[in-house]
N, C-alpha and C positions, 0 to 999 in steps of 0.2 A: 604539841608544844606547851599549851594553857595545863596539860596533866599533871607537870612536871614540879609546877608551883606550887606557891599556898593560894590559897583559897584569894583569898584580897586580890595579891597579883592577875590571879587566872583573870577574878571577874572586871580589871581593870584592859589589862590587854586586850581582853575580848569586846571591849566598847571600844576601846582605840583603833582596835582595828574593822569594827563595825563602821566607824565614824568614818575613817578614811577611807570603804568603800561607797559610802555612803553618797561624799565629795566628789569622788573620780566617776561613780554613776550621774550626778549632778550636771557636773563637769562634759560628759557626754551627751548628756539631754539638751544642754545648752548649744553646745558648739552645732548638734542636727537642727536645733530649735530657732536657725535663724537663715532668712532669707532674702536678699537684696533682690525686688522685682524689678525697679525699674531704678533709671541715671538720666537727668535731662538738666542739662545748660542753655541758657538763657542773660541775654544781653537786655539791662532797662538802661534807659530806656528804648533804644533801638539799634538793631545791628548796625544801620547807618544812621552815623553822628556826624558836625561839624567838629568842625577843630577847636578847644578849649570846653570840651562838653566833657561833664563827669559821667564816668558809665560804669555801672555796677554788673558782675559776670557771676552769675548766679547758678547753684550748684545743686537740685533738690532730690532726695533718693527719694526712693520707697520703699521700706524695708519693714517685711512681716516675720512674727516670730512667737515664740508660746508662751501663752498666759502666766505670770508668775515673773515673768523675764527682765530682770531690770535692764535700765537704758545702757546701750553697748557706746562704744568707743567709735566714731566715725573717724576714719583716716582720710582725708580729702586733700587732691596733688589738683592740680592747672596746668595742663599746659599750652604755648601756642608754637604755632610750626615745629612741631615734635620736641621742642628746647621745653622743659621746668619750670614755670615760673617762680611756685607757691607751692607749698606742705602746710597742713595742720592739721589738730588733733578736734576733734568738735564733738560733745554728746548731742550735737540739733540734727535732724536728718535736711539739713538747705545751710549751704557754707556761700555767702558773698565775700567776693573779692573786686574790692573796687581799682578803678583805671580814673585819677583826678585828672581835670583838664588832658581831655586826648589828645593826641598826636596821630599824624600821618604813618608815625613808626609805630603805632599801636594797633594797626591793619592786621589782621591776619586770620587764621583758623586755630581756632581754640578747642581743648576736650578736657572733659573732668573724669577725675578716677577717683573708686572707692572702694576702701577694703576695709571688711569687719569681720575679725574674728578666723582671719585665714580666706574668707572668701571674698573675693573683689568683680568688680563692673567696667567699665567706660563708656560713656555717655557717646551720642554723635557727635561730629566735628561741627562746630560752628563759625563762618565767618562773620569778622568785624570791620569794618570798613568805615574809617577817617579819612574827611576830607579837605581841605584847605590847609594850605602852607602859606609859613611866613615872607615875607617881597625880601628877596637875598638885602644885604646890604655892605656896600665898597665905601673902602678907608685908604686914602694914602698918604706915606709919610711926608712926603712933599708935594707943594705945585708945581716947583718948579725947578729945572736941573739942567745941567750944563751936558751938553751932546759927549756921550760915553759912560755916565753916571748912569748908578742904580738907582731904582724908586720904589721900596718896598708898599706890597697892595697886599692887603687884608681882606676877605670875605667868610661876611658871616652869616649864620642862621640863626638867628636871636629865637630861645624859646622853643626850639623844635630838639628833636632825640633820636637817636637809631646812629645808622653809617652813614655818610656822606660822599658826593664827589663835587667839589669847586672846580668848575669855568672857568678862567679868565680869561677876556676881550680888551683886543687892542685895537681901536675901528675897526669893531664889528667882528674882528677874527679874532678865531680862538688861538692860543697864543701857549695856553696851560693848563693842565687838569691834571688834579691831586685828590685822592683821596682820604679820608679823617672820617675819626669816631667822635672828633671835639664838633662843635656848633660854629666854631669859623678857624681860618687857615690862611697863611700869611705866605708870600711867593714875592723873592727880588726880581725884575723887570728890568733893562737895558733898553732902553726907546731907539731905534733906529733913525727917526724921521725927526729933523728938527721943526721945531714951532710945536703947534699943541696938537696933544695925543689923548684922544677918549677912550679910558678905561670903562669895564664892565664886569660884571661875575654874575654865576647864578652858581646854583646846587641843583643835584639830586637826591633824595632819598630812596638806598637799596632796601627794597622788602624782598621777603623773600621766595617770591616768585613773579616781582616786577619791582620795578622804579616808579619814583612818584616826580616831576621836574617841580622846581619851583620859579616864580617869577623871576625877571633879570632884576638887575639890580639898577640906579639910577647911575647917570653918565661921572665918573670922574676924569676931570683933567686936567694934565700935566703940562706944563708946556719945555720944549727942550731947546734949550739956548747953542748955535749954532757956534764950535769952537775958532776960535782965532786965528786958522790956521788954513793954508791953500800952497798948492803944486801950479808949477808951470812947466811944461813941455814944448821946447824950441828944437826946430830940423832946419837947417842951412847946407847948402846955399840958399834952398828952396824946397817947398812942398811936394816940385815935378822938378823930377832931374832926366838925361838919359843914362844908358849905359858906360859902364869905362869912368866917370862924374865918380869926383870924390864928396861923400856926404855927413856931416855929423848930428846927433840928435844927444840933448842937453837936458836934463829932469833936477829941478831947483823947487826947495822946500821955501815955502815964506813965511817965514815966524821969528818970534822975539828970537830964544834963541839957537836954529836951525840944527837942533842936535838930532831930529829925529831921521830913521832912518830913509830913506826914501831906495824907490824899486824902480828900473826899467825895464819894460813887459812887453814883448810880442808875440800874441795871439797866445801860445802857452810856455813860452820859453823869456827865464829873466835875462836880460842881454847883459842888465851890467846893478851893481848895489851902492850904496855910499850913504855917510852921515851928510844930512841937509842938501847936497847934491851928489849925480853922477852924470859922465859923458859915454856916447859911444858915436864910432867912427867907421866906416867902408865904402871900401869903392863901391859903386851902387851895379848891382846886378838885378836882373828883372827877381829875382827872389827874393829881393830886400822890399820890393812894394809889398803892403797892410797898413794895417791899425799898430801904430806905438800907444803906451800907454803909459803913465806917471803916476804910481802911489804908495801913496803914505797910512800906515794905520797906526793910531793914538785910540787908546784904552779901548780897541775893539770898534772905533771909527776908523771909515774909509775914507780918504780924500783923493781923489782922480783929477788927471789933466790926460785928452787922448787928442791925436793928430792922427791923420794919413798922409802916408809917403807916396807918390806915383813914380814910377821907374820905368822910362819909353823905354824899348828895344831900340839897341843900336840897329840891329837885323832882326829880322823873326829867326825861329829855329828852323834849318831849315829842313826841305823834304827832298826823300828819293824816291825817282818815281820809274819805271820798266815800261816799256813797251816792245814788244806786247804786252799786256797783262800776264797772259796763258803765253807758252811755248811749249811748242813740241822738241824732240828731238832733233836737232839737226836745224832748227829754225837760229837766227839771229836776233840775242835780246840786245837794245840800246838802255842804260842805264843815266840816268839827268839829277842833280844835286842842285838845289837850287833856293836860295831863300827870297821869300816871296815879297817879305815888308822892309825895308829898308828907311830910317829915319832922316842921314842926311845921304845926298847924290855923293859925296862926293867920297863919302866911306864904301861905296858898293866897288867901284874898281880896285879896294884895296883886301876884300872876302876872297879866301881862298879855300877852295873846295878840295877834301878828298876822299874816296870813298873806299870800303874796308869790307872786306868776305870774311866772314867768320872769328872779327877783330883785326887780322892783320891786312897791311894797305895794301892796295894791289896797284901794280907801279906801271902792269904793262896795258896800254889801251886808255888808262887813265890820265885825262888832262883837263884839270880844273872840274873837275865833276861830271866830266864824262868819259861814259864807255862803252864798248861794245864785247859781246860775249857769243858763242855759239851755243845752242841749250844742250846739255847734257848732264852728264853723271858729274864731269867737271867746272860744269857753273853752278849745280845745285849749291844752294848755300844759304848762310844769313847776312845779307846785307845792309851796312849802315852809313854816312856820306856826315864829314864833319867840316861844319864853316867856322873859318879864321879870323880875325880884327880887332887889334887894337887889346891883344892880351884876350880877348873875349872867343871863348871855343864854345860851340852851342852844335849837338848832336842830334841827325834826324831819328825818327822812329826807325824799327828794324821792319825792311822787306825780306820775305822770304822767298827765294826762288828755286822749284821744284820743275824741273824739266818732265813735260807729259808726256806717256807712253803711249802712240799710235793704237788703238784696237787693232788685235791680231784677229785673224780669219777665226771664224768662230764655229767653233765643234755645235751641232743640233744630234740632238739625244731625246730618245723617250727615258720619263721617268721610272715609270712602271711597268707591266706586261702592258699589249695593246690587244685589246678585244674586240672587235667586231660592233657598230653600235652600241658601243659604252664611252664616258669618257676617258681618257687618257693626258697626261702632262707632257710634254716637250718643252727640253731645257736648251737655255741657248747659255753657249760660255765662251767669253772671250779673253784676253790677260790684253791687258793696259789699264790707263791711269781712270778712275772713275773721278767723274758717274758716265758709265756710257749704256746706250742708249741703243735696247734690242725691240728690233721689230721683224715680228712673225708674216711671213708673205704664204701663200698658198693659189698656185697660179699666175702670182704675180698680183696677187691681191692681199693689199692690208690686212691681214685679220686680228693683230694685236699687239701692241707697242708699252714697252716698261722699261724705267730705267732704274738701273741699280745705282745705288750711291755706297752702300758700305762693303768691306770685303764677305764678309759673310752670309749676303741678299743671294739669291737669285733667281734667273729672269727664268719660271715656268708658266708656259701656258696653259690653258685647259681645252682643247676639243675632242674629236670624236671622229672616226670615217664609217663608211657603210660598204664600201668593199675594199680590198686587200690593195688594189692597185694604186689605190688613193693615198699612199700611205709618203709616196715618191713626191708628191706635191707639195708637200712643205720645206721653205727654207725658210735660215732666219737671216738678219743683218743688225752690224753691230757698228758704233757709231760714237766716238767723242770730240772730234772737232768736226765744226761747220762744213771742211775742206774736205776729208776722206772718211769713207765709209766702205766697210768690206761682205761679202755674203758668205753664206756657208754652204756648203753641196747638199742636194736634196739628203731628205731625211732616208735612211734603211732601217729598217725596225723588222723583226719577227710581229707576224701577224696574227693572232692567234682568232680561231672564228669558231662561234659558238655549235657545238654538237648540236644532231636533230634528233628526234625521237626514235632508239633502236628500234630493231624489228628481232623478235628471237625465232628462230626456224629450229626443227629437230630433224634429223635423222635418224631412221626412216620418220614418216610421216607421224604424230601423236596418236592417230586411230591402230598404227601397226605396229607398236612395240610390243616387245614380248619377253618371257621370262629367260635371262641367259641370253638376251642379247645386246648386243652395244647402242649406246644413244650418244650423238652429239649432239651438243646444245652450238647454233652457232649464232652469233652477236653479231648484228649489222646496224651502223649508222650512217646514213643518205649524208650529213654531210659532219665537219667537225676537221679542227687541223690538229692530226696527230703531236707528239705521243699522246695515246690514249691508252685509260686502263678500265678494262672489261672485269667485273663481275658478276658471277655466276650465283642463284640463291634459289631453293627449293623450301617450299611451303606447303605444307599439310593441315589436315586439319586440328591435328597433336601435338606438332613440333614444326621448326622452322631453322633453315642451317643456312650456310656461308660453304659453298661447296667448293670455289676457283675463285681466282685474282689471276689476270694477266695484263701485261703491258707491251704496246705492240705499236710500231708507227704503220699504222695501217689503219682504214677504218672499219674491220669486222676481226673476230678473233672467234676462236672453237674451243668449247671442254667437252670431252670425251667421259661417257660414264662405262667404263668395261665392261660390268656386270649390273645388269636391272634385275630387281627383285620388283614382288607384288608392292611390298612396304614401299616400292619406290614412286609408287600413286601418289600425284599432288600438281599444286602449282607450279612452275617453272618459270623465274625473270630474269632478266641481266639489268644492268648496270652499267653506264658507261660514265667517266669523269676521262675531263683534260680542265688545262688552265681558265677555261673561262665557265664552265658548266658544268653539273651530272645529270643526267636523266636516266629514265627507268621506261624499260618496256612492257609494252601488256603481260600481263601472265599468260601463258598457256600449260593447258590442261592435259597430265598424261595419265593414261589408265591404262596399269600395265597387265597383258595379256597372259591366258596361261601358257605353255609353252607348246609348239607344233606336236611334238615327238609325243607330251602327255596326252595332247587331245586326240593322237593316231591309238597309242594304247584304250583310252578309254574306250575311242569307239569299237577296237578290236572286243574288246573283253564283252562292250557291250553286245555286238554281237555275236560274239559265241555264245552268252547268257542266251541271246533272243534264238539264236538256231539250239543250242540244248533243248529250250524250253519247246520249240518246234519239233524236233523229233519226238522228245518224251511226247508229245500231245499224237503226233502222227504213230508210233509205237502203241501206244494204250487205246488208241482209234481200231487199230488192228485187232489188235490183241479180244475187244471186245466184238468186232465182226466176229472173228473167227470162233469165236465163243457162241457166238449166237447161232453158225453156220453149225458148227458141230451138236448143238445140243438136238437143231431140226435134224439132224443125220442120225443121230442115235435115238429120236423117238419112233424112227419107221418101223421096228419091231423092239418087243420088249426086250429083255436081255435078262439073262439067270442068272441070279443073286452073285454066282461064282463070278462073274465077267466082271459082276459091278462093283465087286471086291476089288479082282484084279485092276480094273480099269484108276481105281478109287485110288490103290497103290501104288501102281505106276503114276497118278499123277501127285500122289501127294496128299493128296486128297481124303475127308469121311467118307465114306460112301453116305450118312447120313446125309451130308450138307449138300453131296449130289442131287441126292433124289427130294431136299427139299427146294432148290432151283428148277428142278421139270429136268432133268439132264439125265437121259439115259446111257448107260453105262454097257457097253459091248466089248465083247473079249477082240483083244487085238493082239496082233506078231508084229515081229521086225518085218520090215523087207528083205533085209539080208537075214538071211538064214545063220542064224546062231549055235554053238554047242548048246547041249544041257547043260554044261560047268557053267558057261557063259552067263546062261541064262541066271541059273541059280545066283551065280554072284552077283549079279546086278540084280538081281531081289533081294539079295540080301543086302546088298547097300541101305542105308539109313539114309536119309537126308543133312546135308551138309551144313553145317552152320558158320562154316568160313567165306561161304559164296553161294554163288547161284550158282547152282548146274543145269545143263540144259541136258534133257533127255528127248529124243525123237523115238514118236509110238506109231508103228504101222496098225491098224486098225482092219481088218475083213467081214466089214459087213455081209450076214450070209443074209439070200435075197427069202423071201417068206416062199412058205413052199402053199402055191396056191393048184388044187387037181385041177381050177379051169381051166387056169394058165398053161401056156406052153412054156414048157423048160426052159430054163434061163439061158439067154445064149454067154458065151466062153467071156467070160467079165470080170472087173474086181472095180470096187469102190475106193480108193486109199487114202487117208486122211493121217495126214502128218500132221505132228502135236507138238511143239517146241515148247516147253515145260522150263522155265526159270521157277526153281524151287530158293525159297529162303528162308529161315527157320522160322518155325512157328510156333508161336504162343497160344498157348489153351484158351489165353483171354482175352483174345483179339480175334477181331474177323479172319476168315480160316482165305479168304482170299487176297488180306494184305500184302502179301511178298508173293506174287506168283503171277509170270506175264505169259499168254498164250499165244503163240503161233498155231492155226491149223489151216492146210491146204485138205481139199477132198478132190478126191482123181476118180472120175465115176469109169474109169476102164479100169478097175480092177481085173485080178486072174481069178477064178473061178474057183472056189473052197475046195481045198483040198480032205480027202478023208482021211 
């Protein structure tokens, strides 16, 4: 911007605008550079002063701020009870604000505030407390005044300040209270009371958070001059008259000149009004005895004149009276009218009675106030009886006559079920007139008396029996007149008696159930008055069910289980409920068996296993005798390799494995004589591998040819071999599959050549 210039300008602008930051930097050093530590207000000479004491309310900061800094602007405010006093401007850091001669209104809590430079304080709240007040003082405009004039009263607070409230006292009572922001207050007054009247006042001062009272004030007195003026109240013939007596009452003003109005008053009704007098006149009835009363008001003055009238009865009012009191139906009521006070004799012969059902007069039976009635639905009513004389009709009070209804025979009822040793309620009811009066008998003995009085009561007892038969001995009796009472027939009730602990039985027995066969569960209880319901419930040690419910008036009941399985293993209860109880029977315990027909098979199987296993042991028993018997038969002579071929073949057999056993090998034939085809083909058989063959080998042992010996006698040896051949494995024992039979017949035939 400075580029654009000449020279002068640039270096002109360029200070001016040096300068004005220079100021605004200034300007901000200043405004950080100051700080108000502290704000305290203070009262000299003391927070508590008397009244007309100067007190000065003192204001002192303390305010730090940086070197160089000229003196700032103190703004200093006062206030007391949150209201303003005072503002100014001060360069002193302590602003006095004086209070000349205090006041009671100059009480309060005071604070001072201070702000410099945007930043400001408030000091604590401090109270000031003035005391003493000015003695109120009363002014009136007159001493003296005539009865109905006003008397203006003045009360003031000389010297004092704030709100106010004025008093004022009229002997001693307070009479009026006003409020004012002035130091005194002026109230017109009407004095009631002639002769002389001590006025009074005081004030208060409202601060604000209390009143301050001030003294009373000293007595002013007025005195009030008593007007010239009076009522008279005259009754003629006389003060006491009787009935039928004509009577008037007179109300006369006495003053100069009688224009005012005047009032005849009794008790709250004006009987009659007029200037300076009025009359009033009546036969005198007993309603005309009270207080009359005579007055006059002038400028808000009362003047009274009062008398009492007495008015005898000619007769009293009179009264109807019933006998009996009570009636039943079908009883005879006499009815009597009668007035009991009577003033002169000689007016009672001339009363005449009559008496009236439901207002209108009833003409038959009735003569001078009496009658007679039979009780019923046709004398009920409201009755009243009116006496006569001398223009004078005076009515009894109303009797009411309700003809009473006899208790009828009375129904006995239980309330609830009845249980055996528990209790129970028994209701008695009867229809007639109440209150009557039920008593409970049991054997002819009292046991419990109530009387009902309203419709809606009724008469239950409470006991209890202990057996069934007991139940027949209660009656009740009902009762409302003194003369008749009726009973009720014994009680008949259902008796219900408490169940006793089942017993659960099974069928067959629990040690002999078995798999596939039927079980009843049967439920018995010793004792219990039907209907009763049986249930049925099984319990394990996995699961738990609800198997049957029956209801049965009996006391045992049965569930049938068709089909028992093992799963059917567990506990077993019932259950029995009727109206007064449930119980539960023991558990019992079923373990269901396996089934007959499986345990015949098992033992079948098992023993065919254990005779298999018997034979095979007596078979292979043999098999090795005969083994053993044969091998001793074929070592008695050696045998030529040929035979032990053959022998080896016929049985299946190495010849090796023979002769490593010790088993000599000797040529043998059939018994029966075979072809050569025969032969051949059955050596030429192979061994089977679909089965065992059995082969039988006739064997001829030839006997040793000894030259000692004598020649063999005619003999044969024969040794039969029953050979169960099975195939054989090269790599298995060569006598694995192969069972021996051998018999040996030592009478052989004799070798043929």
């Amino acid at each position: 911007m400075c580029e654009h210039q000449r020279p002068s300008h640039r270096i002109g602008t360029c200070c001016l605008l040096c300068l004005l930051l220079l100021l605004l930097f200034t300007c901000q050093r200043v405004k950080a550079d100051v700080s108000i530590d502290d704000l305290r207000l203070s009262f000299h000479p003391s927070p508590n002063v008397q009244r007309d004491t100067n007190v000065t309310i003192k204001c002192h900061a303390s305010v730090s701020r940086s070197s160089g800094f000229s003196s700032p602007q103190y703004a200093f405010s006062i206030k007391k009870d949150n209201k303003e006093l005072h503002r100014t401007l001060s360069t002193s850091n302590t602003y006095d604000y004086p209070i000349e001669a205090a006041r009671v209104s100059d009480s309060g809590s005071y604070q001072c505030f201070l702000s410099i430079e945007g930043k400001s304080r408030s000091s604590e709240r401090e109270k000031l407390k003035v005391t003493g007040t000015h003695k109120a003082v009363i002014r009136v405009d007159r001493s003296s005044i005539q009865e109905g004039d006003e008397v203006t009263v003045t009360c003031a607070a000389p010297g004092e300040r704030g709100s106010f409230i004025f008093f004022f006292y009229v002997d001693n009572k307070e009479v009026r209270n006003n409020e004012s922001s002035s130091e005194e207050y002026s109230v017109q007054l009407r004095l009631k009371h002639s002769g002389p009247n001590n006025l009074t006042c005081d004030y208060t001062i409202r601060l604000f958070s209390e009143s301050v009272p001030s003294a009373i004030s000293r007595q002013a007195i007025v005195v009030v001059r008593e007007i010239d003026i009076s009522v008279l109240l005259t009754i003629s013939p006389s003060m006491t008259i009787i009935e039928a007596d004509n009577f008037s009452v007179s109300c006369m003003v006495n003053s100069p000149n009688k224009s005012e109005s005047v009032l005849l008053i009794k008790g709250s009704n004006i009987l009659s009004t007029g200037k300076g007098k009025t009359d009033y006149g009546q036969t005198a009835g007993t309603g005309h005895s009270g207080e009359y009363m005579c007055k006059v008001e002038i400028n808000g003055v009362f003047k009274i004149d009062k008398k009492m009238l007495t008015v005898k009865e000619l007769f009293s009012r009179p009264t109807l009276t019933s006998s009996p009191p009570e009636a039943f139906e079908g009883d005879f009521i006499r009815l009597s009218c009668q007035s009991t006070n009577v003033s002169l004799e000689s007016i009672r012969k001339e009363i005449k009675y009559s008496i009236f059902k439901d207002g209108n007069r009833r003409s038959i039976n009735n003569e001078n106030g009496q009658m007679t009635a039979r009780a019923g639905p046709s004398a009920d009513g409201n009755y009243t009886c009116l006496a006569e004389a001398k223009l004078i009709s005076k009515e009894s009070p109303v009797i009411v006559i309700r003809s009473k209804v006899l208790a009828s025979k009375p129904e006995i009822s239980v309330k609830d079920k009845v249980i055996l040793d528990r209790p129970f309620q028994i209701q008695c009811k009867s229809n007639g007139t109440l209150p009557i009066k039920y008593t409970l008998f049991e054997d002819d003995k009292v046991v419990y008396e109530k009387t009902v009085h309203h419709p809606r009561e009724e008469a239950l007892f409470a006991t209890s029996i202990s057996r069934k038969e007991h139940i027949h001995k209660f009656l009740c009796r009902a009762q409302n007149s003194p003369r008749v009472h009726v009973s009720s027939q014994p009680l008949k009730a259902f008796v219900v008696e408490p169940l006793g602990k089942p017993l659960l039985t099974t069928l067959p027995v629990p040690d002999n159930v078995e798999e596939g066969s039927e079980l009843i569960l049967i439920c018995n209880v010793p004792s219990g008055t039907p209907p009763i319901t049986f249930k049925w419930y099984w319990d394990s040690s996995s699961s738990k069910a609800h198997l049957h419910t029956s209801t049965v008036n009996a006391n045992s009941s049965y569930h049938t289980i068709q089909w028992m399985e093992r799963m059917d293993s567990g506990e077993y209860f019932c259950e029995a409920v009727n109206p007064a109880n449930n119980v539960k029977s023991d558990p019992v315990t079923i373990h269901v068996k396996l089934a007959s027909w499986k345990k015949v098979l098992i033992g079948a199987i098992f023993l065919l296993v254990v005779i298999a296993l018997i034979l095979v042991f007596i078979v292979r028993c043999r098999a090795k005798r005969g083994k053993r018997e044969a091998a001793t038969e074929l070592s008695v002579k050696p045998a030529s390799p040929k035979s032990d071929d053959s022998l080896a073949v016929n049985m299946g057999l190495d010849t090796p494995f023979l002769n490593k056993v010790g088993v000599d090998i000797v040529p043998s034939v059939w018994t029966d004589r075979q072809s050569s085809s025969d032969s051949s083909s059955d050596r030429s058989r192979a061994p089977s591998h679909n089965g065992p063959d059995v082969e039988y080998t006739e064997v001829v042992h030839p006997q040793p040819l000894d030259p000692a010996r004598v020649p063999l006698k005619k003999g044969t040896d024969t040794v039969y071999s029953e050979l169960q051949t099975a195939p054989l494995d090269p790599s298995e024992h060569v006598d694995n599959g192969t069972v021996e039979y051998a018999e040996l017949n030592h009478d052989l035939p004799e070798p043929v050549d």
